[in-house]
C-alpha positions in Angstrom: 80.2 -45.5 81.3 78.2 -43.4 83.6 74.7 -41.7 83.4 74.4 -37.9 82.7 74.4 -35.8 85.4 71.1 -35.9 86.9 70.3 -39.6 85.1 70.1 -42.9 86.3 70.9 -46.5 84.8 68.1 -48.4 84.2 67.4 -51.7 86.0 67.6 -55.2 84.2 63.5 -55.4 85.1 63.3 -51.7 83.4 65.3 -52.7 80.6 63.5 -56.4 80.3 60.2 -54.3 80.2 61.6 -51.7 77.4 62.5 -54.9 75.3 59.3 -56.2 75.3 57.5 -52.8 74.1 60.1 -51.9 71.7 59.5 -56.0 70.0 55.9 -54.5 68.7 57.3 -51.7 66.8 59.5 -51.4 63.7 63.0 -49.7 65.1 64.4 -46.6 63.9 67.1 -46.4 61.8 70.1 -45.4 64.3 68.7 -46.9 67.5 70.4 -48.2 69.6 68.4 -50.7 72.5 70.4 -50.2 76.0 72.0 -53.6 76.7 71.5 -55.4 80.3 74.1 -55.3 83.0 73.2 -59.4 83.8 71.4 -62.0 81.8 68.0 -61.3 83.7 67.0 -64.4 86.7 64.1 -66.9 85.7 62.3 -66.6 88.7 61.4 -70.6 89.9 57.5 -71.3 90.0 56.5 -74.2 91.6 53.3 -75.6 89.6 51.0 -77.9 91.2 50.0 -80.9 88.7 46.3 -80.0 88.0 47.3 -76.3 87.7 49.2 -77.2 84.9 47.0 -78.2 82.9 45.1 -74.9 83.2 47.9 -72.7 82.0 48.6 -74.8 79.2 45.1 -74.5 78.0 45.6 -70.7 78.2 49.2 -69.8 76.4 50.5 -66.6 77.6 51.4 -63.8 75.6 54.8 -62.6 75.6 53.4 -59.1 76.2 51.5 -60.4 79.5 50.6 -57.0 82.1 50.5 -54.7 79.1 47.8 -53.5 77.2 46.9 -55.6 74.3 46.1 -53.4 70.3 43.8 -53.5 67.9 43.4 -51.9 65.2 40.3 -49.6 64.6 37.6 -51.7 62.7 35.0 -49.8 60.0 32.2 -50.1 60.9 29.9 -52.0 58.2 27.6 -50.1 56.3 23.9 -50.9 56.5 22.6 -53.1 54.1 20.3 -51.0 51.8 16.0 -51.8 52.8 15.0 -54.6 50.3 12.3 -53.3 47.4 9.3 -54.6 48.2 6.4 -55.7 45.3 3.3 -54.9 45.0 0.3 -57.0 46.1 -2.4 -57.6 43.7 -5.3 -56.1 45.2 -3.0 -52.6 46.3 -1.8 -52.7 42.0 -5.8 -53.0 40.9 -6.7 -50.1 42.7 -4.2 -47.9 41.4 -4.3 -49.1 38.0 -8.7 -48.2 38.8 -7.9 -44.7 40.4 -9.0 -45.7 44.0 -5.7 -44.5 45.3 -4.4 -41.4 44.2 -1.3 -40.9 42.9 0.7 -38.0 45.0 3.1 -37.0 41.9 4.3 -37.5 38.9 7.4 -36.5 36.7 7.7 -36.9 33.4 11.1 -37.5 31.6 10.3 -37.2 28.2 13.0 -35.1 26.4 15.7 -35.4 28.8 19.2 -36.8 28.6 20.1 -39.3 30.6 22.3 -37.3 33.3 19.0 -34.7 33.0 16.8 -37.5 33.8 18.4 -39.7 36.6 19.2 -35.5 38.4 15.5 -34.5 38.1 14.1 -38.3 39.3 16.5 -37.7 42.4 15.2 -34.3 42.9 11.6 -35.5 42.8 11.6 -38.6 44.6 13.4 -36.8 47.3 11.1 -33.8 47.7 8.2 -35.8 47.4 9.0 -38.3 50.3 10.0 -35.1 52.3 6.5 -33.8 52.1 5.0 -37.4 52.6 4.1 -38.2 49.4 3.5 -42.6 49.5 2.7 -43.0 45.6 4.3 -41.1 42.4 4.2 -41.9 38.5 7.7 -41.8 36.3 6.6 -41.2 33.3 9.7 -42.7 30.7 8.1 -42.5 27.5 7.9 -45.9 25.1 10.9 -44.7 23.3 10.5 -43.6 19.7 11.4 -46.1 16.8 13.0 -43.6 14.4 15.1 -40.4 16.0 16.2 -37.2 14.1 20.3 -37.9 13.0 21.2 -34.8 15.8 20.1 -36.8 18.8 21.5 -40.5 17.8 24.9 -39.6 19.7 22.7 -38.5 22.9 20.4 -41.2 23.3 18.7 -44.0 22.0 15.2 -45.7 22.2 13.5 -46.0 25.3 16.7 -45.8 27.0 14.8 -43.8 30.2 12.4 -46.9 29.9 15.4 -48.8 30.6 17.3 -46.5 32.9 14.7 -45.7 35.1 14.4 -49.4 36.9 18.2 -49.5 37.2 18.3 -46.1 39.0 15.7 -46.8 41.4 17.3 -49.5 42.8 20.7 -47.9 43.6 21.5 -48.0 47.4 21.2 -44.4 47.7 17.0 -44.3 46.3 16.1 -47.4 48.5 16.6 -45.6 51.7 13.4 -44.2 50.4 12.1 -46.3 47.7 9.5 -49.1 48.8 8.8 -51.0 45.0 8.2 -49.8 41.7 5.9 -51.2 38.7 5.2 -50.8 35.7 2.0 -48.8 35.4 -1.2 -49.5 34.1 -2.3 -48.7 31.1 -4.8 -45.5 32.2 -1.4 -44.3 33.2 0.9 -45.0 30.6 1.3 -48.8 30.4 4.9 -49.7 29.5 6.2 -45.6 29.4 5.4 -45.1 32.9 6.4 -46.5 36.4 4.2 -47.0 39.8 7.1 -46.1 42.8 5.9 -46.3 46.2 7.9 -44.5 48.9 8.6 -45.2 52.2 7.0 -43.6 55.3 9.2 -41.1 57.0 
């Protein structure tokens, strides 16, 4: 059969070159791969006995001369910074009111989704305008709750909450450590968080 007007046969090295491209691919349905005109000739290499050894260390790939794939990695997401604690003599002069306390939020009276949205509000904005130390208050919880607000929350759920939130990936970009407070400053309802520097 001849080409198209205009068209030309492909060679047995064109062809032997298609074949190898089209082995990395799934075929279409309905394609048909152009057949040689001769079995293709194994060109004789004469290989030295110590070169030998060399190229069987290093197999060839049957797609040697073309460009080798990959596929696209992810790259990793960073591990979130570590909390750190708090050292002893740092805690006692908080706790004695020789380091101020930039903020503080109190959650009292909130639900939970109202809580953990107005603790990311704060935190943020007071790390945006360098803030370095802020009080949560939480509350104790209350032992006895009026029958309206036993479906919304329970005892010192915030108290509990609150840890659990701040060490969520997203916070620790800019939380440094949290406490519980002292008692001038609330004792067990309240939380010491130091922020990061920007």
């Amino acid at each position: 059969m001849s080409p198209p007007r205009g068209r030309r046969l492909l060679s047995d090295a064109e062809i032997e070159i298609w074949l190898r491209v089209v082995q990395s691919v799934a075929p279409r349905s309905g394609a048909v791969l152009p057949q040689r005109v001769s079995a293709p000739a194994k060109p004789e290499i004469s290989v030295r006995p110590d070169a030998a050894s060399k190229t069987a260390e290093k197999p060839r790939r049957a797609t040697a001369g073309m460009p080798s794939y990959s596929p696209p990695t992810q790259a990793a997401k960073p591990a979130a910074p570590p909390l750190a604690p708090f050292e002893k003599r740092f805690r006692q002069k908080v706790t004695h009111g020789r380091i101020d306390i930039d903020g503080v939020i109190d959650l009292h009276g909130m639900t939970q989704a109202q809580a953990h949205a107005a603790l990311i509000g704060f935190l943020r904005s007071s790390h945006g305008r360098g803030a370095r130390l802020v009080l949560v208050v939480t509350g104790k919880g209350r032992s006895r709750l009026p029958l309206s607000s036993l479906f919304e929350t329970e005892p010192g759920v915030l108290r509990r909450a609150v840890p659990h939130w701040l060490r969520e990936p997203d916070l620790r970009s800019i939380v440094l450590g949290f406490e519980e407070a002292g008692v001038p400053h609330g004792g067990m309802g309240a939380l010491y968080v130091r922020l990061r520097k920007r």
